[in-house]
gemmi code that builds the backbone of each chain (N, CA, C; Angstrom):
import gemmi

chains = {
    "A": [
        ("UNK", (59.713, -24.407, 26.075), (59.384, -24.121, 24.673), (58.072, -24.812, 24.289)),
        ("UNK", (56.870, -24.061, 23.440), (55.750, -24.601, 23.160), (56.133, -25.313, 21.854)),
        ("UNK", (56.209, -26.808, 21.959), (57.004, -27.646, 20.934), (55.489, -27.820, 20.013)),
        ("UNK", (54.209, -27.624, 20.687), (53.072, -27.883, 19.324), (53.250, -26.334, 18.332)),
        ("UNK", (53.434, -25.657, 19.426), (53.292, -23.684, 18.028), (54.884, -23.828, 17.538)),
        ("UNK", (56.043, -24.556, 18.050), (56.953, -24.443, 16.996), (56.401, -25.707, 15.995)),
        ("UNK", (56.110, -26.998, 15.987), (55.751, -28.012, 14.858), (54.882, -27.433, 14.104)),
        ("UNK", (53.792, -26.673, 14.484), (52.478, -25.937, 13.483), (53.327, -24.843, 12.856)),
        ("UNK", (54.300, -24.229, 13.443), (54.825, -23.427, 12.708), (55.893, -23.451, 11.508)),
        ("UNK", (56.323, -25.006, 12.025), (57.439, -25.497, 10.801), (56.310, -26.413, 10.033)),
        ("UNK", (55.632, -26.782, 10.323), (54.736, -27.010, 8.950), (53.996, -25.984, 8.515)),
        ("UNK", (53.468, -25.508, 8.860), (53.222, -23.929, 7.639), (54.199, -23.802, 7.191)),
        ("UNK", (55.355, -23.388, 7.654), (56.217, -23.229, 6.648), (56.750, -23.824, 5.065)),
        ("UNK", (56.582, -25.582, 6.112), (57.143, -26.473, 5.298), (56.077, -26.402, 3.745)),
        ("UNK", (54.713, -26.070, 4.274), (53.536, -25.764, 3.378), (53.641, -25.206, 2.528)),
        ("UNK", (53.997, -24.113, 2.724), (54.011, -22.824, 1.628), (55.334, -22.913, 1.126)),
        ("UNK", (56.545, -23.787, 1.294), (57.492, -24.100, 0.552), (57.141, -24.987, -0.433)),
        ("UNK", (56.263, -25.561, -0.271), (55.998, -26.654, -1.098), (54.612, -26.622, -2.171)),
        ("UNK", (54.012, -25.633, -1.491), (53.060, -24.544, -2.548), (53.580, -23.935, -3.266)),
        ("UNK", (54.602, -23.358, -3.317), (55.175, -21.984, -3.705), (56.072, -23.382, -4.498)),
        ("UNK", (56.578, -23.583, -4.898), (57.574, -24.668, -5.633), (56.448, -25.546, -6.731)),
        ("UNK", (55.003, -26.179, -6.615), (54.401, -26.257, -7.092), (53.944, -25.163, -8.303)),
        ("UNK", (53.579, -24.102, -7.632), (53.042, -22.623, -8.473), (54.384, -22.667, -9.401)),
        ("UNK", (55.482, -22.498, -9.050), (56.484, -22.050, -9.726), (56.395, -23.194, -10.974)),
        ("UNK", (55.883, -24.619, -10.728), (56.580, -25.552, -11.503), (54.756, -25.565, -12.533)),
        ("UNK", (54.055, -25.237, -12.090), (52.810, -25.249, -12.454), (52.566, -23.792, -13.410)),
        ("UNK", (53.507, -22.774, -13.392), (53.366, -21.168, -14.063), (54.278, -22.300, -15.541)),
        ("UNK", (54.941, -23.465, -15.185), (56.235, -23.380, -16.588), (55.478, -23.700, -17.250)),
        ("UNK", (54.353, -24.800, -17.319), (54.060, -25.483, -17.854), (52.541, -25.236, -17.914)),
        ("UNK", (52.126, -23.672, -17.391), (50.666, -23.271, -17.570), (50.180, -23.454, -18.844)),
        ("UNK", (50.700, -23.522, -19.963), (49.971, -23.723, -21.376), (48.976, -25.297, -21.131)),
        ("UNK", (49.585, -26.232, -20.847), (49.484, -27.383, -20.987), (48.693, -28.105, -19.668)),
        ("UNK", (48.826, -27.495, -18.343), (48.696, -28.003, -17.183), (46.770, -27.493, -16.664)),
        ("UNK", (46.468, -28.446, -16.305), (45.546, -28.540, -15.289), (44.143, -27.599, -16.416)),
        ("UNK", (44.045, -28.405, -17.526), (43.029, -28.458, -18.371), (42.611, -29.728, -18.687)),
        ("UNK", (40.973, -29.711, -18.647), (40.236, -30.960, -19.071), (39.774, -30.519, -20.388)),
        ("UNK", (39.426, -31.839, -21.165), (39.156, -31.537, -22.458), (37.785, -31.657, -22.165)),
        ("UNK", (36.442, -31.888, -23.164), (35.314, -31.640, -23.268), (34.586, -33.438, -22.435)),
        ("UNK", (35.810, -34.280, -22.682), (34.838, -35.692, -22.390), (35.259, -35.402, -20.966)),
        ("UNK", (36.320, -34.697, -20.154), (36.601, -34.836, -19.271), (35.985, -33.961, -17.880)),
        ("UNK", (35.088, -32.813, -19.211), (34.639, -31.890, -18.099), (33.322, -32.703, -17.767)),
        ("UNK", (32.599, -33.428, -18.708), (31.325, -34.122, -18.621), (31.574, -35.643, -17.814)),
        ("UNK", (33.017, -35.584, -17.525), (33.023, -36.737, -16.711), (33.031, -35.953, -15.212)),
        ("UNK", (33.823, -35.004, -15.389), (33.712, -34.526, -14.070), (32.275, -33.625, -13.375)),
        ("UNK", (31.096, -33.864, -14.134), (30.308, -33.100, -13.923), (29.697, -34.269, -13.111)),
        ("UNK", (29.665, -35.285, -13.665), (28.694, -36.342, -13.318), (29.376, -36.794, -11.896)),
        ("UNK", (31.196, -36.559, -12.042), (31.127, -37.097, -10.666), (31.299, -36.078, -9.538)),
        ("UNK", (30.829, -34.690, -9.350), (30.186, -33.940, -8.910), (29.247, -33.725, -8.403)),
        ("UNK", (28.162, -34.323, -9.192), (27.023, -34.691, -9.037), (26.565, -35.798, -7.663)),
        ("UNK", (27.766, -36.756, -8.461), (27.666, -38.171, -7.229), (28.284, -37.744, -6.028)),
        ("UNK", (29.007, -36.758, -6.291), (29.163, -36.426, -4.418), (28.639, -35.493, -3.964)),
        ("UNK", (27.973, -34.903, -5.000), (27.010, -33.718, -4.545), (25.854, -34.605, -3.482)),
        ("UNK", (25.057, -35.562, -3.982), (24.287, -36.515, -3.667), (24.706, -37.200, -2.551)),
        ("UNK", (25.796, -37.401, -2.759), (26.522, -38.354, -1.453), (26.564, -37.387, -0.388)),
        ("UNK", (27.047, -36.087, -0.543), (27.368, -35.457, 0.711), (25.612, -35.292, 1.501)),
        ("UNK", (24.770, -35.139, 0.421), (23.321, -34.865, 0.947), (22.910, -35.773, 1.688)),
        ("UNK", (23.037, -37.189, 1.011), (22.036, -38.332, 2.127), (23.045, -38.891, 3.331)),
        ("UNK", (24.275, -37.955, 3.195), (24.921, -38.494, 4.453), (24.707, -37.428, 5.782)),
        ("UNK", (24.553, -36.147, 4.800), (23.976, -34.831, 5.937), (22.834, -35.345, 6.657)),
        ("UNK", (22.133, -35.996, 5.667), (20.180, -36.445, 6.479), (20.479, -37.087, 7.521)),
        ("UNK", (21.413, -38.291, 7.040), (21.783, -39.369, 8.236), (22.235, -38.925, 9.347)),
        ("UNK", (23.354, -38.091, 9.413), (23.640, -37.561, 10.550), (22.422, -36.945, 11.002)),
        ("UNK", (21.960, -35.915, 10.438), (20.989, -35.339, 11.000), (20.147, -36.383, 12.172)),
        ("UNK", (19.326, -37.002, 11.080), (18.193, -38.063, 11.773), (18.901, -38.734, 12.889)),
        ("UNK", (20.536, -39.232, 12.835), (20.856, -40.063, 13.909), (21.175, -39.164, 15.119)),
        ("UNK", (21.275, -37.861, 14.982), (21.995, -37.219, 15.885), (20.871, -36.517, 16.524)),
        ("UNK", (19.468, -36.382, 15.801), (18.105, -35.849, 16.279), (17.552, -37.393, 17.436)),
        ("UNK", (18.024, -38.201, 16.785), (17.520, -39.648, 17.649), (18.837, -40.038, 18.744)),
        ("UNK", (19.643, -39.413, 19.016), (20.206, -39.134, 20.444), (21.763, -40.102, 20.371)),
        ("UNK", (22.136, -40.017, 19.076), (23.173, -40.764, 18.716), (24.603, -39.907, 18.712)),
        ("UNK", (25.923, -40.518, 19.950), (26.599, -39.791, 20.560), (27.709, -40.545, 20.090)),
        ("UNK", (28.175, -40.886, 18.494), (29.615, -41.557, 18.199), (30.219, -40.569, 17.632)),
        ("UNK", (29.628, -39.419, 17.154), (31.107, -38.302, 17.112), (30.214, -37.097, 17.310)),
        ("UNK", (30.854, -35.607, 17.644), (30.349, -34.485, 17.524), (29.936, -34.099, 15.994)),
        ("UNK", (28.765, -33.239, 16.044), (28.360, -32.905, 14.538), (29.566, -32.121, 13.589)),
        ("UNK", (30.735, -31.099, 14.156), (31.596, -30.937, 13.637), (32.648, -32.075, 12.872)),
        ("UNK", (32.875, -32.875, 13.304), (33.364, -33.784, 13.275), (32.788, -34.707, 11.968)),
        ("UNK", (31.293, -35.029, 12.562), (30.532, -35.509, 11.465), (30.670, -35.189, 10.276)),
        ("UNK", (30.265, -33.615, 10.014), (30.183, -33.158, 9.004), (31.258, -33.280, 8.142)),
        ("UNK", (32.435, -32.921, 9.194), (33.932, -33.003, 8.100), (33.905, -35.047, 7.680)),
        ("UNK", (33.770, -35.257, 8.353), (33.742, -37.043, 7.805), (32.806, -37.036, 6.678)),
        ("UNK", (31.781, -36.141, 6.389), (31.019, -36.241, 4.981), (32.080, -35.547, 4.070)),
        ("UNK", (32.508, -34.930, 4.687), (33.063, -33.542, 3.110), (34.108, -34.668, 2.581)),
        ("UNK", (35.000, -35.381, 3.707), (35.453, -36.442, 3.111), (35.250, -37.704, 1.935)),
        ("UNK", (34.236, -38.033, 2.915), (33.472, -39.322, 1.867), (32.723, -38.702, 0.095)),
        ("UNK", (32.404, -37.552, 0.388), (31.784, -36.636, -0.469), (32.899, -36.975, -1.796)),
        ("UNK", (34.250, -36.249, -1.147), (35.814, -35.886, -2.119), (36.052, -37.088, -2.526)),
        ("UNK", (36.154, -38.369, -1.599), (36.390, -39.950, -2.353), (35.524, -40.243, -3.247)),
        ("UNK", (34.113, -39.877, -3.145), (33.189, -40.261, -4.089), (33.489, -39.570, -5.406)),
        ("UNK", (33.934, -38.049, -5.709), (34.728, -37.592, -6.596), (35.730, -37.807, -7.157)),
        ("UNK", (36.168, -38.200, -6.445), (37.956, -39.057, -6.906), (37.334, -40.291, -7.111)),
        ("UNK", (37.033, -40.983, -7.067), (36.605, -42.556, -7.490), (35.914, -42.292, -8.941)),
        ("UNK", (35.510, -41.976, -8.671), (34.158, -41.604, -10.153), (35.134, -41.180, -10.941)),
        ("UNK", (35.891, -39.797, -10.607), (36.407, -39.415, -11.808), (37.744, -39.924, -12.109)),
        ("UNK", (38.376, -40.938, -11.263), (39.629, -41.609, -11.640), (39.165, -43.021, -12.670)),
        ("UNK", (37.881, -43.134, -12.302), (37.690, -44.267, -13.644), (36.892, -44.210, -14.690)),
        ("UNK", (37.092, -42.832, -14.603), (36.164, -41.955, -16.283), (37.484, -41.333, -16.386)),
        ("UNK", (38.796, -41.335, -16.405), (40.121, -41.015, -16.573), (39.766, -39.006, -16.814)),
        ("UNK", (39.737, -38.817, -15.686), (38.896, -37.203, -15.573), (39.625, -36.506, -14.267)),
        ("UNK", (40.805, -37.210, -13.504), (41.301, -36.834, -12.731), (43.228, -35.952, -12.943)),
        ("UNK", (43.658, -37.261, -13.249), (45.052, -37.182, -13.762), (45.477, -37.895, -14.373)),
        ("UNK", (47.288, -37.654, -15.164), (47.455, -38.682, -15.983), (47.745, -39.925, -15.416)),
        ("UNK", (47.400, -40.537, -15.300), (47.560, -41.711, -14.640), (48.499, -42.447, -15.012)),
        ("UNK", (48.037, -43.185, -16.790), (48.589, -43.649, -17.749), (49.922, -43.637, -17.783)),
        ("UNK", (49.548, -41.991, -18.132), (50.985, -41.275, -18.521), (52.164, -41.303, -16.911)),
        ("UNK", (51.731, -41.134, -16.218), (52.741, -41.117, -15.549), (52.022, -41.146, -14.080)),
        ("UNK", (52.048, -42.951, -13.934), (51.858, -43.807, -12.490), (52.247, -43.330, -11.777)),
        ("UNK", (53.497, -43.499, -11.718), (54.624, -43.217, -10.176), (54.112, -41.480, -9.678)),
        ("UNK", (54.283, -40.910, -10.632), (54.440, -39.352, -10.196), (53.131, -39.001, -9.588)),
        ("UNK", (52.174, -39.765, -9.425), (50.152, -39.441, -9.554), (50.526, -40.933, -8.339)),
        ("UNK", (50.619, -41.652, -8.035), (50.931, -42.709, -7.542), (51.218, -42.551, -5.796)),
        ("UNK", (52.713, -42.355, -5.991), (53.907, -42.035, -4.765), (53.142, -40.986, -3.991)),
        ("UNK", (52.973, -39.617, -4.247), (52.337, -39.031, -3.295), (51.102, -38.822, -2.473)),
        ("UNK", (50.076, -39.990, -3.498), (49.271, -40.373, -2.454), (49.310, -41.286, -1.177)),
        ("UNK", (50.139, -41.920, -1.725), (50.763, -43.110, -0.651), (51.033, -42.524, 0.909)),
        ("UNK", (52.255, -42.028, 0.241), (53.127, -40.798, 1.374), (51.834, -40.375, 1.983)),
        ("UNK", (50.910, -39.295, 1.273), (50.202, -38.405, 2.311), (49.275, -39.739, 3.195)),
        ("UNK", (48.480, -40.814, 2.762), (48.023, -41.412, 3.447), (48.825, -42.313, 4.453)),
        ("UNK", (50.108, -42.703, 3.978), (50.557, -43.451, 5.049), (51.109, -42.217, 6.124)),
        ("UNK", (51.431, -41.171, 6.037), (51.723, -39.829, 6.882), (50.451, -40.027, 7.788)),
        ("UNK", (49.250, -39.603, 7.312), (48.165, -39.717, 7.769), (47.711, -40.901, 9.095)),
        ("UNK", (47.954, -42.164, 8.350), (48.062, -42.961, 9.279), (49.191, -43.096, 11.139)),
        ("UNK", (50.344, -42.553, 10.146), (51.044, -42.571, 11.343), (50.937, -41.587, 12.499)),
        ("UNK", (50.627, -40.596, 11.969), (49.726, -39.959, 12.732), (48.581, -39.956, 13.627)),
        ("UNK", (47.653, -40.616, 13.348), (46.782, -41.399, 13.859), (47.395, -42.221, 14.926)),
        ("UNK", (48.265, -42.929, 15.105), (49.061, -44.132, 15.272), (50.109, -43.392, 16.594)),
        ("UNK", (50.301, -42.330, 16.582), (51.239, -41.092, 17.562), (50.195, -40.688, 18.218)),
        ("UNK", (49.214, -40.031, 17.988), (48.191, -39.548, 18.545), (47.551, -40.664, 19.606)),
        ("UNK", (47.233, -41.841, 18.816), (45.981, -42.862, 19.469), (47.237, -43.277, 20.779)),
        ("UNK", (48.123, -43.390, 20.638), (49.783, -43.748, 21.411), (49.473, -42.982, 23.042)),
        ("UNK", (49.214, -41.995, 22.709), (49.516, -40.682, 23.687), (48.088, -40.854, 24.362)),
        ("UNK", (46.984, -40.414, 23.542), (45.730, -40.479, 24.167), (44.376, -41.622, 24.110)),
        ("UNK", (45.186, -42.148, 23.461), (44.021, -43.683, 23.319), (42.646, -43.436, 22.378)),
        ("UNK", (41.857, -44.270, 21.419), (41.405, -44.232, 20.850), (40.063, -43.141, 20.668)),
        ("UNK", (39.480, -43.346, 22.114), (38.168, -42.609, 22.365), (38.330, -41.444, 23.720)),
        ("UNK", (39.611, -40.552, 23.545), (39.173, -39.953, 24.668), (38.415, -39.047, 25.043)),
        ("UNK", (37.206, -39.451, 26.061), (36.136, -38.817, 26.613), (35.056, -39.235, 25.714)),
        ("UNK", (35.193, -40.409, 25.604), (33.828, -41.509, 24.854), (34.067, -41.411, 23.852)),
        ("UNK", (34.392, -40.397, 23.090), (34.352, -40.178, 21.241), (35.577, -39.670, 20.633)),
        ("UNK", (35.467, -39.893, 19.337), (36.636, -39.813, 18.381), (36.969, -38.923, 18.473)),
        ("UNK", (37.930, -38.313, 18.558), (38.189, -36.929, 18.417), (38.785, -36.397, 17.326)),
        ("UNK", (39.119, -34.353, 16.914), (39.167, -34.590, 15.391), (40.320, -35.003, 14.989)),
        ("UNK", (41.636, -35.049, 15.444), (42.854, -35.380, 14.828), (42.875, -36.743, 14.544)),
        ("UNK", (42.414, -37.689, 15.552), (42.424, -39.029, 15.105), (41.104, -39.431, 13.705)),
        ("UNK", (39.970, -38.482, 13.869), (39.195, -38.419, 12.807), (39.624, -38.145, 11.165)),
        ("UNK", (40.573, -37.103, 11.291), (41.299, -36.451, 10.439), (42.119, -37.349, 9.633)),
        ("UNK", (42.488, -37.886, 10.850), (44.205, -38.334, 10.233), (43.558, -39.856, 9.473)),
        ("UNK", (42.597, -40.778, 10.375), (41.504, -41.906, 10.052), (41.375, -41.726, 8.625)),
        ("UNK", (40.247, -40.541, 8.283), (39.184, -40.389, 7.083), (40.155, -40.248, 5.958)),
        ("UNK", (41.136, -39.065, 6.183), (41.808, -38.560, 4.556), (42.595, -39.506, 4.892)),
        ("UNK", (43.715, -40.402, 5.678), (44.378, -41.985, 5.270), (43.763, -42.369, 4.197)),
        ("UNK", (42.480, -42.920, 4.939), (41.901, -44.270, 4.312), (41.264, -43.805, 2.577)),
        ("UNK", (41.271, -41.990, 2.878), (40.597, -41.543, 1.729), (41.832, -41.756, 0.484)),
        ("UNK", (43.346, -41.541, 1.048), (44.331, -41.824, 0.314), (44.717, -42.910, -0.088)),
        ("UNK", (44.757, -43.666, 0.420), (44.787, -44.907, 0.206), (43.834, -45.993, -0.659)),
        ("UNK", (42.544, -45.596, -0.300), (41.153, -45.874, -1.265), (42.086, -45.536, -3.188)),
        ("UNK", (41.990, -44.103, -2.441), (42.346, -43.447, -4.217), (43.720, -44.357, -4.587)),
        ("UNK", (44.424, -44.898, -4.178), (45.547, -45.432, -4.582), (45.482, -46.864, -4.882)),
        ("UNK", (44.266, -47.337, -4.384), (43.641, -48.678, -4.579), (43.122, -48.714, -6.281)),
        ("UNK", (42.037, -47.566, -5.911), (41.358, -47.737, -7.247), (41.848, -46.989, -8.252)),
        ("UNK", (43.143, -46.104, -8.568), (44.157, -45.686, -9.183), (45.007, -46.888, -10.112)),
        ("UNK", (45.630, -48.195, -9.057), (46.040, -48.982, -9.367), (44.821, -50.032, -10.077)),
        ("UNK", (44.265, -50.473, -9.854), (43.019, -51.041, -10.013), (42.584, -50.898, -11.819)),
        ("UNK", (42.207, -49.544, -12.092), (42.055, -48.438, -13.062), (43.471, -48.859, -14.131)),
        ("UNK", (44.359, -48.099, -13.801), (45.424, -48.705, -14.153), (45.648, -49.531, -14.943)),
        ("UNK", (45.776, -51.039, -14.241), (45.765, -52.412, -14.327), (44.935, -52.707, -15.511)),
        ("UNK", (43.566, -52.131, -15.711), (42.059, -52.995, -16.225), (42.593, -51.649, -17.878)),
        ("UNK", (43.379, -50.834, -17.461), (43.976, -50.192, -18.646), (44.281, -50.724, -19.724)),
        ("UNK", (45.545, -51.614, -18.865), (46.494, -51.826, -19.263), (46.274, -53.154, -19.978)),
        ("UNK", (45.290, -53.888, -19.554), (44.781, -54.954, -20.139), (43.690, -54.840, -21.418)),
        ("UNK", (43.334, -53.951, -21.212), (42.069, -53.591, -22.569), (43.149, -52.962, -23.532)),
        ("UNK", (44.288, -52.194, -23.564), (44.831, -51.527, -24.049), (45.683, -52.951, -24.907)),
        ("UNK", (46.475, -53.700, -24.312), (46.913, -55.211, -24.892), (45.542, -56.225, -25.655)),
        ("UNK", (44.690, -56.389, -25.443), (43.775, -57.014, -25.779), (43.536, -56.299, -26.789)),
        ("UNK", (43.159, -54.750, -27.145), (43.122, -53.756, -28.149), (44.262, -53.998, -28.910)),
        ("UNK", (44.894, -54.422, -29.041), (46.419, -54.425, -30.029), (46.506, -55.678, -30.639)),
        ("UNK", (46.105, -56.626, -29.963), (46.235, -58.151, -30.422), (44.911, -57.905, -31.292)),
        ("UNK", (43.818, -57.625, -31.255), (42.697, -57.112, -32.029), (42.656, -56.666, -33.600)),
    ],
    "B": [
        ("UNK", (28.930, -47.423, -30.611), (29.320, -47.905, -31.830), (30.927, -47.792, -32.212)),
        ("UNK", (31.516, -48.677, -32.515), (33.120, -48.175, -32.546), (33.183, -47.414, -33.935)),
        ("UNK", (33.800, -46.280, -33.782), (34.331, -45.564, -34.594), (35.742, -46.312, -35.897)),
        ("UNK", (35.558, -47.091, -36.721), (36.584, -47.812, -37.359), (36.843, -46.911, -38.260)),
        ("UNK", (36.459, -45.897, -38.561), (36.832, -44.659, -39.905), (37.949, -44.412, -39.452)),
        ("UNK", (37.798, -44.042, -37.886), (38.861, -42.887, -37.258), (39.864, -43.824, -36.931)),
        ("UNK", (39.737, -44.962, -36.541), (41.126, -45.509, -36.467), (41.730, -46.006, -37.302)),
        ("UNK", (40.943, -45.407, -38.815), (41.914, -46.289, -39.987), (42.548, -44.864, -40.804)),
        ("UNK", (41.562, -44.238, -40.483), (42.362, -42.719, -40.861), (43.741, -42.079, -40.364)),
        ("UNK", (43.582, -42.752, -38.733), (44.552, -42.420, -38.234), (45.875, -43.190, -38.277)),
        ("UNK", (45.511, -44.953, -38.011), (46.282, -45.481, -38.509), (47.283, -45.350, -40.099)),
        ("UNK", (46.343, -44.681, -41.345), (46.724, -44.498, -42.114), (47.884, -43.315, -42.114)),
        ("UNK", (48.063, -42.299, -41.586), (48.952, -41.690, -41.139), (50.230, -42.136, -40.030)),
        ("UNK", (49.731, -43.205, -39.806), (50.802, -43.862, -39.417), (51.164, -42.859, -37.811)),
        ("UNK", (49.996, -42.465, -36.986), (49.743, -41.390, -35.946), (49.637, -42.460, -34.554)),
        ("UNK", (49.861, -42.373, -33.399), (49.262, -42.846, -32.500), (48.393, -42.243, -32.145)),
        ("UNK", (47.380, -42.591, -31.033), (46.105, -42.077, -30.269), (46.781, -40.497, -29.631)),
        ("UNK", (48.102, -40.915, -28.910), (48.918, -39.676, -28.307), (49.240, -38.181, -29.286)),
        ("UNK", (49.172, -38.573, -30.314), (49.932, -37.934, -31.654), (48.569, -36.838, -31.758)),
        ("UNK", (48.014, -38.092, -32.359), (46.250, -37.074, -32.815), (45.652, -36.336, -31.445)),
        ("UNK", (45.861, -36.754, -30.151), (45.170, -36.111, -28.842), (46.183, -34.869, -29.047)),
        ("UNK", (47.403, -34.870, -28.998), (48.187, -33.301, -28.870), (47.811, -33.011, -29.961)),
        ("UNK", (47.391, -33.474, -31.294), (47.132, -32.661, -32.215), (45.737, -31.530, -32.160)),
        ("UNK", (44.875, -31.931, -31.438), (43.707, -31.255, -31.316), (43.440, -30.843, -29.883)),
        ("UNK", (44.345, -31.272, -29.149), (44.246, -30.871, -27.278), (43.036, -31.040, -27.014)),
        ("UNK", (43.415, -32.641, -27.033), (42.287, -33.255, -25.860), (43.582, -34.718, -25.452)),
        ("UNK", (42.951, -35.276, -24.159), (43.510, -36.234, -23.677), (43.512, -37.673, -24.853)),
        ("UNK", (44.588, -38.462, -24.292), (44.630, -39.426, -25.127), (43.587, -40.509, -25.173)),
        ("UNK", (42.930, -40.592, -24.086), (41.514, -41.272, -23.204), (40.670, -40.758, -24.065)),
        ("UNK", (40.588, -39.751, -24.468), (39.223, -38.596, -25.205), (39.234, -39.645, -26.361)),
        ("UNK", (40.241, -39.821, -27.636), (40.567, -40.073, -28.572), (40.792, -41.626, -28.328)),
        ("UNK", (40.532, -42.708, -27.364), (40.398, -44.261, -27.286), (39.203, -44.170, -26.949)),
        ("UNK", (37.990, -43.147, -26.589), (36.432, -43.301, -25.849), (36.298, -42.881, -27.430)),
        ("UNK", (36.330, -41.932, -27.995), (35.740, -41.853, -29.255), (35.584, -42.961, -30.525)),
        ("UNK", (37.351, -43.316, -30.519), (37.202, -44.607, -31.498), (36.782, -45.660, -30.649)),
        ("UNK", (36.684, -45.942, -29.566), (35.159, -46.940, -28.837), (34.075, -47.304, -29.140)),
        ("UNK", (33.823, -46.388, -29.274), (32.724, -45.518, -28.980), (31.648, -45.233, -28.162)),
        ("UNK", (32.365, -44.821, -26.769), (31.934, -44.822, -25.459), (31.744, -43.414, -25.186)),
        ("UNK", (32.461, -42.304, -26.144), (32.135, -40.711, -26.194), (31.954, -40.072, -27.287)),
        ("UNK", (30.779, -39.510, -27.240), (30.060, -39.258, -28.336), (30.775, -37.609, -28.549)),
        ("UNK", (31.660, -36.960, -29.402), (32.523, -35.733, -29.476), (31.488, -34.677, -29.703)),
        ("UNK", (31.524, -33.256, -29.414), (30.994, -32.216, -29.909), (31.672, -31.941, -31.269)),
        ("UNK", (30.481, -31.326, -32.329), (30.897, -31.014, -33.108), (32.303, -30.444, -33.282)),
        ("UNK", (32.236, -29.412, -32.619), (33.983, -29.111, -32.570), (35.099, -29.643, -32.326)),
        ("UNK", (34.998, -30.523, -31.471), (36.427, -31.803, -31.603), (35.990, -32.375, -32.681)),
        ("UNK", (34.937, -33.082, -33.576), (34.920, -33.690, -34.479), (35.386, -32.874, -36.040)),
        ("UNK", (35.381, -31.440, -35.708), (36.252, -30.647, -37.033), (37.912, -30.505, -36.669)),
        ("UNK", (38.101, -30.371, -35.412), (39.565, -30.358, -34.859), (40.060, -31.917, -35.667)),
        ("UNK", (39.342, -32.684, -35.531), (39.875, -33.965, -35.628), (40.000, -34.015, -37.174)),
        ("UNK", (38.992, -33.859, -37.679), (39.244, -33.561, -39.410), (40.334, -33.617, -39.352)),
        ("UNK", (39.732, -32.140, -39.548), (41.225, -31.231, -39.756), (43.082, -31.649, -39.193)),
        ("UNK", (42.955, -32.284, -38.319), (44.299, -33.336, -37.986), (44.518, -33.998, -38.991)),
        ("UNK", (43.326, -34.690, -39.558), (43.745, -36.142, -40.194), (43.350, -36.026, -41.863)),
        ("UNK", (43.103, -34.266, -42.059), (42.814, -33.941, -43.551), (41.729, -35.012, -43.853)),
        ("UNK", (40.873, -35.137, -43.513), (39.512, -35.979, -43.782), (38.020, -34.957, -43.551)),
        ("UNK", (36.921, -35.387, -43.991), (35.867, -34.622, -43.761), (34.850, -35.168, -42.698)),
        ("UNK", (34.133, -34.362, -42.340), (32.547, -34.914, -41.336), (32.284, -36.215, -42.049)),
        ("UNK", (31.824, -35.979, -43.044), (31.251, -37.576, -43.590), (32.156, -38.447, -43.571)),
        ("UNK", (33.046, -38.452, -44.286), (34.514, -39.412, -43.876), (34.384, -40.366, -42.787)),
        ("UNK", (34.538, -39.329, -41.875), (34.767, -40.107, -40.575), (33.766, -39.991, -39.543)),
        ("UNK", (32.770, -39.209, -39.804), (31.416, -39.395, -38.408), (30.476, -39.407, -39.272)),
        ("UNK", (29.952, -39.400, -40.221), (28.848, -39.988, -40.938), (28.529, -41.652, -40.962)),
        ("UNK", (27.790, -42.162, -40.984), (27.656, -43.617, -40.719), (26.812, -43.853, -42.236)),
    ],
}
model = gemmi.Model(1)
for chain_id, residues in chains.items():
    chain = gemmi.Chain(chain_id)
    for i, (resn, *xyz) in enumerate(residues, 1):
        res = gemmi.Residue()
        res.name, res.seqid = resn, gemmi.SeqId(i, " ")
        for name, pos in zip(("N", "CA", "C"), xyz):
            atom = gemmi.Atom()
            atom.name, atom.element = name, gemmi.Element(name[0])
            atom.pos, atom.b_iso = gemmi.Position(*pos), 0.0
            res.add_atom(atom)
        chain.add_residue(res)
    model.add_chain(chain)
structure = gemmi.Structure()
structure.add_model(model)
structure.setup_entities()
């Protein structure tokens, strides 16, 4: 039995169960759901912007390092490690111009599933590096790249989520005693 | 510049920040950056907002 096309195949599945349960829970509450107000679209423009920028001077870099004979990952590879850093630079920016989610309103629920997907992420990494070791055939390869970048990208966001949070929650008390 | 009109208007209704944000659909963040005054509103949230708190432009964004 090909045990990788049955696992790819029970996660698609598991995927679109869990898409399809989203949509459903996301149609109840379409009046209300997944609208920014006017400070929030101008927050999210700006941090658009910053990863618009970010993804650019990290394209050059690769470029220039990979024109000057530099062999620590394939340019596929590369590139997806920008689109990454690009999306954190978006999520950072706009989680502390409160332009992402409710945070405030509800920690745990905005919280918990970043965790999960990054610590998933990690362990993954962690099964993989197990089996084939860190660098096989000199360089990173993409699953351990994959599983590496969006971790640490989950985890980042759950840093500065909490972080955000916290510096809230303190201006918000300091505002009251005021 | 902090907005102190709007939080005494609102306070005067006896409203939270949450109250007046569903009242005009914007986030509750929108309505703590405004009375900040760290976000400067488009005219049109600034009549939405009136209009919440039965007050006028000058009232509350005139200086």
């Amino acid at each position: 039995m090909d045990y990788f096309a049955l696992g790819l195949g029970v996660g698609v599945l598991a995927g679109l169960l869990v898409y399809g349960a989203r949509l459903l829970a996301l149609r109840r509450r379409a009046a209300a759901c997944c609208r920014y107000d006017e400070r929030q679209q101008a927050a999210r423009g700006r941090a658009f912007r910053a990863a618009f920028l970010t993804h650019l001077i990290y394209a050059a870099l690769v470029t220039v390092l990979t024109a000057g004979g530099a062999s620590w990952l394939d340019v596929p590879e590369a590139l997806f490690l920008g689109v990454v850093i690009a999306v954190g630079v978006f999520a950072q920016v706009c989680i502390w111009n409160d332009a992402y989610f409710e945070l405030s309103e509800k920690p745990r629920a905005t919280i918990l599933p970043l965790v999960l997907l990054g610590v998933l992420q990690l362990l993954n990494v962690w099964r993989h590096v197990a089996e084939d070791g860190w660098l096989p055939g000199g360089r990173i390869d993409f699953i351990t790249l994959m599983g590496l970048s969006v971790g640490a990208l989950m985890l980042l966001t759950v840093v500065t989520a909490l972080i955000k949070l916290s510096a809230d929650r303190r201006r918000e008390a300091r505002d009251e005693e005021s | 510049m902090k907005n102190l009109k709007l939080k005494a208007a609102r306070a005067a209704l006896d409203w939270s920040q949450q109250q007046l944000a569903d009242a005009v659909g914007v986030s509750r963040q929108t309505i703590n950056a405004i009375e900040k005054g760290d976000y400067n509103p488009t005219i049109r949230l600034c009549v939405a907002i009136c209009r919440a708190l039965g007050k006028t432009l000058d009232e509350l964004f005139w200086e």
